[in-house]
C-alpha positions in Angstrom: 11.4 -15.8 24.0 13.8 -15.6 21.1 12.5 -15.8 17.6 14.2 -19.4 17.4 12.6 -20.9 20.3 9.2 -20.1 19.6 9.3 -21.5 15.8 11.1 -24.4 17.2 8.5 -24.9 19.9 5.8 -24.9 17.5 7.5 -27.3 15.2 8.3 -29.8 18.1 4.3 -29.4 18.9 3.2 -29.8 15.8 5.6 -33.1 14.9 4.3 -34.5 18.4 0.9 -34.2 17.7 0.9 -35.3 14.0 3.7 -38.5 15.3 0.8 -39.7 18.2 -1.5 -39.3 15.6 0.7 -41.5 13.1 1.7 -44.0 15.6 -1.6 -44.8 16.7 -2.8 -45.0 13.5 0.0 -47.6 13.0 -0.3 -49.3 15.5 -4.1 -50.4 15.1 -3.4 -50.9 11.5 -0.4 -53.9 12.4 -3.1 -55.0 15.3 -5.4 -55.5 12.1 -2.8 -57.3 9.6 -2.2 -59.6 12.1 -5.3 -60.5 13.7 -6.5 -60.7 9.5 -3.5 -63.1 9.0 -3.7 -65.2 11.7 -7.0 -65.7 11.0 -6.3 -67.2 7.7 -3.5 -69.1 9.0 -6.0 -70.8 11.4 -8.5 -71.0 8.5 -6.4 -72.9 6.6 -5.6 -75.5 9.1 -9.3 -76.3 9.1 -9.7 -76.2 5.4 -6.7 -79.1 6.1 -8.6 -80.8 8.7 -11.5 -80.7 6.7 -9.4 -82.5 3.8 -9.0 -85.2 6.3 -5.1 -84.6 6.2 -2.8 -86.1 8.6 -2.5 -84.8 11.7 1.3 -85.4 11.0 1.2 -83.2 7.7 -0.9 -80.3 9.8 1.6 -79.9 12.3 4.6 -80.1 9.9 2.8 -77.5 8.3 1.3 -75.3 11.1 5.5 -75.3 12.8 6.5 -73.5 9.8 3.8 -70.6 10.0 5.2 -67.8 11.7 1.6 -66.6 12.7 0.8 -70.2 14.3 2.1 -72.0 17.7 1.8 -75.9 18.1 1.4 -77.7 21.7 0.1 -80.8 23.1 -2.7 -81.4 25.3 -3.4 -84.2 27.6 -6.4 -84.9 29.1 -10.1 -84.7 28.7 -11.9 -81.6 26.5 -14.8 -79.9 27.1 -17.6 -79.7 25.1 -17.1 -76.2 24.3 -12.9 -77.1 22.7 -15.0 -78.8 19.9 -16.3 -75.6 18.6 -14.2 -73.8 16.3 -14.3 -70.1 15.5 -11.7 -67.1 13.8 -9.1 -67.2 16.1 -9.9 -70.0 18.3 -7.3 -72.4 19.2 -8.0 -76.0 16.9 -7.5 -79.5 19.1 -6.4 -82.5 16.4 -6.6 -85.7 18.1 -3.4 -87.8 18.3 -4.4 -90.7 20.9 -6.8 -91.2 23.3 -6.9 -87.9 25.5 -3.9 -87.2 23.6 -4.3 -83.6 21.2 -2.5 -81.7 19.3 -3.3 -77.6 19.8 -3.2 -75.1 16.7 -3.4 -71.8 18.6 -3.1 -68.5 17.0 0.8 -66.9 17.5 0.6 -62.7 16.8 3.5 -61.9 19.8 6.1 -62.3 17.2 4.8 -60.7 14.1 3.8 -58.2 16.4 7.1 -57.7 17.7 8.9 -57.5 14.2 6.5 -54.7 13.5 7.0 -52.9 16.2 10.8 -53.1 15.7 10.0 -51.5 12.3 7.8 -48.8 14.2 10.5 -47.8 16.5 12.9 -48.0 13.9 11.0 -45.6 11.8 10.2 -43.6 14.7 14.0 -43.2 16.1 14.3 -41.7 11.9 12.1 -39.4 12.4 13.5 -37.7 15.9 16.8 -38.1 14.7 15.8 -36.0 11.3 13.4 -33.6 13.7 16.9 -33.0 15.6 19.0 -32.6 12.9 16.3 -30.2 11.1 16.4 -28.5 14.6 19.6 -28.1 14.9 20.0 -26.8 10.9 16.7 -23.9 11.4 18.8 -22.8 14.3 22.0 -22.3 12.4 19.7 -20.7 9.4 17.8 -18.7 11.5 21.0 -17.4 13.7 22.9 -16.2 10.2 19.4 -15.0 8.4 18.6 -13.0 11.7 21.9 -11.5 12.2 20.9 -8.6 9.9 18.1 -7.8 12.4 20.1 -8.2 15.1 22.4 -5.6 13.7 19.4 -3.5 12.8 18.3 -3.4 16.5 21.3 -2.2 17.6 21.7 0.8 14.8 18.2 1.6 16.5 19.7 2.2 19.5 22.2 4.2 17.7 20.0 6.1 16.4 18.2 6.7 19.5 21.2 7.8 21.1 21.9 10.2 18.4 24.3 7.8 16.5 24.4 6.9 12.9 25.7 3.5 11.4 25.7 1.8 7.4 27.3 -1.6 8.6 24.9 -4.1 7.3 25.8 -7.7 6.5 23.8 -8.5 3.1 21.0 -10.8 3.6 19.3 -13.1 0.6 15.9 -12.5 2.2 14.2 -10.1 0.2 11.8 -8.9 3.3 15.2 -8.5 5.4 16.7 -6.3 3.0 13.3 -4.4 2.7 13.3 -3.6 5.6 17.2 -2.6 6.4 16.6 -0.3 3.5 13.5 1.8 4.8 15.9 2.0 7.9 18.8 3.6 6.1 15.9 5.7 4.2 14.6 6.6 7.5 18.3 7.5 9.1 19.3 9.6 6.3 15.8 11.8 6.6 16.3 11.9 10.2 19.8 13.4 9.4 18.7 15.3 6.8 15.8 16.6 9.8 18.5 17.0 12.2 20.7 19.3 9.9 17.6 21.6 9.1 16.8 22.0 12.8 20.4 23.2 13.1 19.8 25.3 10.3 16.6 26.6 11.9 18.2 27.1 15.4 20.5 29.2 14.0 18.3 31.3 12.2 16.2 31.9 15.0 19.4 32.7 17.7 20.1 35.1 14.5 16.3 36.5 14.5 16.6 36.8 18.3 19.7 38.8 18.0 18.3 41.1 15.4 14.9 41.5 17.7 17.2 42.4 20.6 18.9 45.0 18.5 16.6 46.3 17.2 14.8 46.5 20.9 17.8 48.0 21.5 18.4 50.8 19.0 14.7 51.6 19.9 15.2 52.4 23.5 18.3 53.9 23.0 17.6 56.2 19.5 14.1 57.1 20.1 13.0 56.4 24.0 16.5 56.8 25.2 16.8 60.7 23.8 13.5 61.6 24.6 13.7 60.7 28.8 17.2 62.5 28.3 15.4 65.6 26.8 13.0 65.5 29.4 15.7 65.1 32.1 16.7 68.6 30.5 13.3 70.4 30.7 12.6 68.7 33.6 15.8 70.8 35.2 14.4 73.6 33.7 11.0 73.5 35.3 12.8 73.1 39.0 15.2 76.1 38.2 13.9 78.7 36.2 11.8 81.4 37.1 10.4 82.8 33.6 6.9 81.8 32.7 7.6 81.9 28.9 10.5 79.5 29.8 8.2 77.1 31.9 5.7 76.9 29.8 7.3 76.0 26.6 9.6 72.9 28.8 6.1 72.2 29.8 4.5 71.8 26.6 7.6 70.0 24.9 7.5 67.8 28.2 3.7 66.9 27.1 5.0 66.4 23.7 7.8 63.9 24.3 5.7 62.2 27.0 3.5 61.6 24.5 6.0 60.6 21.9 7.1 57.9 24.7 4.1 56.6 24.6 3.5 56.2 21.6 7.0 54.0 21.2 6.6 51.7 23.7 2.7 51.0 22.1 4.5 50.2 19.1 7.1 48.0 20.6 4.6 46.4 22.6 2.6 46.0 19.3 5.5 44.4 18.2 6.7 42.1 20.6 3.2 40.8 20.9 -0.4 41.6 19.0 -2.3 43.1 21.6 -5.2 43.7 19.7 -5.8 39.6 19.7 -6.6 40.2 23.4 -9.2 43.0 22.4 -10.9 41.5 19.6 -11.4 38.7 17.6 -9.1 37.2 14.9 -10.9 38.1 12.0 -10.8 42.0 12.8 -7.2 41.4 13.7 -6.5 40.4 10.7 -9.1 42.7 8.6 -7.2 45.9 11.3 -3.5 44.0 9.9 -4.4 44.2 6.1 -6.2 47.7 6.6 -2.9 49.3 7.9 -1.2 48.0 5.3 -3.3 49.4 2.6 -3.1 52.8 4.4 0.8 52.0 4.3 1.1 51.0 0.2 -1.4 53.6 -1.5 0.1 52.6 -4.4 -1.1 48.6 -4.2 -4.3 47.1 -5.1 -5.7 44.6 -2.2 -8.5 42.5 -2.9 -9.1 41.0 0.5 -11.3 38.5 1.8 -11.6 37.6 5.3 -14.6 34.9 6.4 -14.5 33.3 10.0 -17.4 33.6 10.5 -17.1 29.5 11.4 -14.0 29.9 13.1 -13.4 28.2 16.5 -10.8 30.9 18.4 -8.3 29.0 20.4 -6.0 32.0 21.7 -2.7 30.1 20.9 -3.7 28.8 17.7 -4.9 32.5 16.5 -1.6 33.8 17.6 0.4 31.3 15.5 -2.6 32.4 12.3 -2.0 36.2 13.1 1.8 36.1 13.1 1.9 33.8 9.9 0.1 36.6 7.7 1.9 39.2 9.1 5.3 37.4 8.0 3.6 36.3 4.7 2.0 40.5 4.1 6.0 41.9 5.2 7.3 39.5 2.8 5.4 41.3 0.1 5.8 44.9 1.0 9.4 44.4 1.7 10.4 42.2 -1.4 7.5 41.4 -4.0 7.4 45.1 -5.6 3.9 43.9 -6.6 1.3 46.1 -7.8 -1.5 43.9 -6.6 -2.0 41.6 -3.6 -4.7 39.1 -3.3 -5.7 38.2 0.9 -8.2 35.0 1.1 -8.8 33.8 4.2 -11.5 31.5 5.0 -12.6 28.8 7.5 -15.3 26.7 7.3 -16.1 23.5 9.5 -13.5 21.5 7.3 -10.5 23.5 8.1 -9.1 26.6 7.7 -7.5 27.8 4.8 -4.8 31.0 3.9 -3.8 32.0 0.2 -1.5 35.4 -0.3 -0.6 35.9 -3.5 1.3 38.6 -5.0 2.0 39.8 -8.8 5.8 40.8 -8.1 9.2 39.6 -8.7 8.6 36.5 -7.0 11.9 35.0 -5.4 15.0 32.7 -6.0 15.5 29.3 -4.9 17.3 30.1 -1.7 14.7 32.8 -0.3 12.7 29.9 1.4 15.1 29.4 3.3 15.3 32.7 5.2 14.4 33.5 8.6 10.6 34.9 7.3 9.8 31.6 5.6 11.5 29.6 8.2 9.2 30.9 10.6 6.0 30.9 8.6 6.9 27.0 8.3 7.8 26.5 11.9 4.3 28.2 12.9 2.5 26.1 10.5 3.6 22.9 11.8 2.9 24.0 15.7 -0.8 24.3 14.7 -0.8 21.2 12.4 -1.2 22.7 8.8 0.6 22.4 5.7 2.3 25.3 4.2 3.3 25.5 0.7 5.3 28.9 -0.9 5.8 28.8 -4.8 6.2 31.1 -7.9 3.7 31.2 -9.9 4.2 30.9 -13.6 3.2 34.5 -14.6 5.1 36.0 -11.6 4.4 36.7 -8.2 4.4 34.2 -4.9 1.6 32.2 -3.5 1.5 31.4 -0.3 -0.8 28.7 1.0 -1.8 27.5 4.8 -4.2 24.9 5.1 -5.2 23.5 8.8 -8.0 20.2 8.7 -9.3 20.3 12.4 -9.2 16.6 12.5 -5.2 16.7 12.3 -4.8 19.6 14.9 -5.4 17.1 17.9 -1.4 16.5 18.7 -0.8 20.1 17.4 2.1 21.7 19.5 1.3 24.2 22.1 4.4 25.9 22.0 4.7 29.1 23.7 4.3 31.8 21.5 5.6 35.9 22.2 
């Protein structure tokens, strides 16, 4: 039901109650005037028959009341005709058996008011029409904003983007159009980022797969080739000196294989989350990069001990410290890093902060902090990357557990 029909429905049921209401109210009101007049009418023909008046005068008198009929009677009258009371007809004796009848006349009076009633009545449904008829023209040119508001939303739905608004003089209407076009230009704003972001990440994939690439080929590719060679050797040769020293540097290279495919493994996905828990993941993470930056102070402190592990979850954590720990050793050229991570049964929460060079406006927006942010919104934290005052970044993760309910379980490498 349109929004017309039901406000006109529920005038039309409210004017229809309140007009029964009205007309019977009315109606028992003229009943009264009338039965209250003809009373006095009849009254005063007795006060004139007590004055011993004419019969003559009382009838001249009694035809010209409009509440009052006059008739004759012939014939014989009961004892009960002789006793008057309100609205009782009055017998006045003309001749013998002969009267002359004063009865009470309301058909008329009652009939003029009623014409009035109908009268007024016919007003009102003629200005309930016409008030009708006037909401519906309102109603059809104050609604037509909304009407073009539902179909932007379909627009927008279908990936479409519209201004055309007609201005409305209803402040609520124009409220409302304008947390629309607020909403719109976010959602574009939204929709131009993810762009952004989707091209960062074919970008990061396209460096990962190089850089997959140059592995194998560089390192693993030229060892297995060397091999190949000693491995000829072995088959062919007959001197032990030769044999044994393709033998040993086959044992070395194996080993050096090895050794590259645990660190690409390593990289393409933190093994040691499978092993352990996240806490000494992370406490193993921040060790090796001690070892690695002698020349840095680390004040670290890791507390899980009230830490719920979820697998994916702790995946998403591990990979946004390692982003936020190669941020600093690659770029900060700080001399001192601090690492607090702690989770109690509130949340969790992660502050790295650095003492280096801190970073330009535009360096949030590269593929590291793109992904820290990406990672922090598929577990349902907040993540927030400044400069501080004094130099140095700051980098802060806070997760509530109450809010990670319609976290997104995205599949993670």
């Amino acid at each position: 039901m349109s929004g017309f029909k039901k406000i006109s429905s529920a005038i039309v049921a409210v004017f229809i109650v309140c007009f029964l209401i009205f007309s019977c109210s009315v109606y028992f009101q003229i009943r009264q005037n009338i039965n209250d007049e003809t009373s006095s009418a009849l009254n005063q023909v007795q006060e004139m028959l007590k004055a011993n008046m004419s019969t003559t005068d009382i009838k001249a008198v009694a035809e010209q009341s409009p509440h009052l009929s006059v008739t004759q009677f012939t014939g014989r009258l009961s004892a009960s005709a002789n006793f008057h009371s309100d609205n009782q007809p009055i017998y006045l004796p003309i001749h013998e058996n002969q009267y002359l009848v004063v009865r009470a006349q309301n058909n008329a009076e009652l009939a003029q008011n009623m014409n009035l009633f109908w009268l007024v009545a016919g007003l009102f449904f003629t200005t309930l029409s016409l008030l009708l008829f006037t909401l519906k023209v309102a109603i059809t040119q104050r609604l037509k904003p909304l009407n073009q508001l539902g179909d932007a939303l379909q627009q927008l739905v279908e990936g479409k983007a519209t201004d055309k608004f007609e201005d409305s003089d209803i402040k609520e209407v124009r409220r409302v159009i304008g947390q629309f076009q607020r909403l719109q230009y976010s959602l574009q704003n939204k929709e131009k980022q993810l762009v952004k972001i989707d091209k960062k990440l074919a970008l990061l994939q396209e460096q990962e797969r190089s850089y997959l690439a140059r592995e194998l080929h560089d390192n693993v590719g030229q060892l297995l080739t060397t091999i190949k060679a000693h491995a000829y050797i072995l088959v062919n040769s007959k001197e032990p000196s030769v044999l044994e020293l393709s033998a040993n540097k086959v044992q070395a290279m194996s080993q050096q294989i090895s050794d590259a495919i645990r660190h690409l493994t390593a990289h393409l996905h933190p093994l040691i989350l499978d092993r352990v828990s996240l806490q000494q993941s992370l406490e193993k993470l921040v060790f090796e990069q001690e070892l690695a930056q002698p020349d840095t102070t680390w004040q670290v402190s890791i507390k899980l001990n009230k830490y719920a592990e979820n697998h994916e979850r702790d995946i998403h954590i591990y990979r946004f410290v390692q982003e936020a720990i190669n941020n600093v050793v690659k770029h900060a050229e700080a001399s001192k890093v601090w690492v607090e991570i702690l989770a109690d049964q509130q949340g969790l929460n992660i502050n790295i902060r650095d003492n280096g060079k801190g970073f330009d406006g535009h360096a949030v927006e590269n593929i590291g902090m793109s992904s820290m942010q990406s990672r922090a919104r598929c577990i349902g934290a907040m993540c927030t990357v400044k400069t501080l005052n004094a130099g140095g970044v700051n980098v802060q993760l806070s997760l509530n557990w109450r809010e990670t309910d319609n976290a997104c379980q995205a599949n993670v490498a």
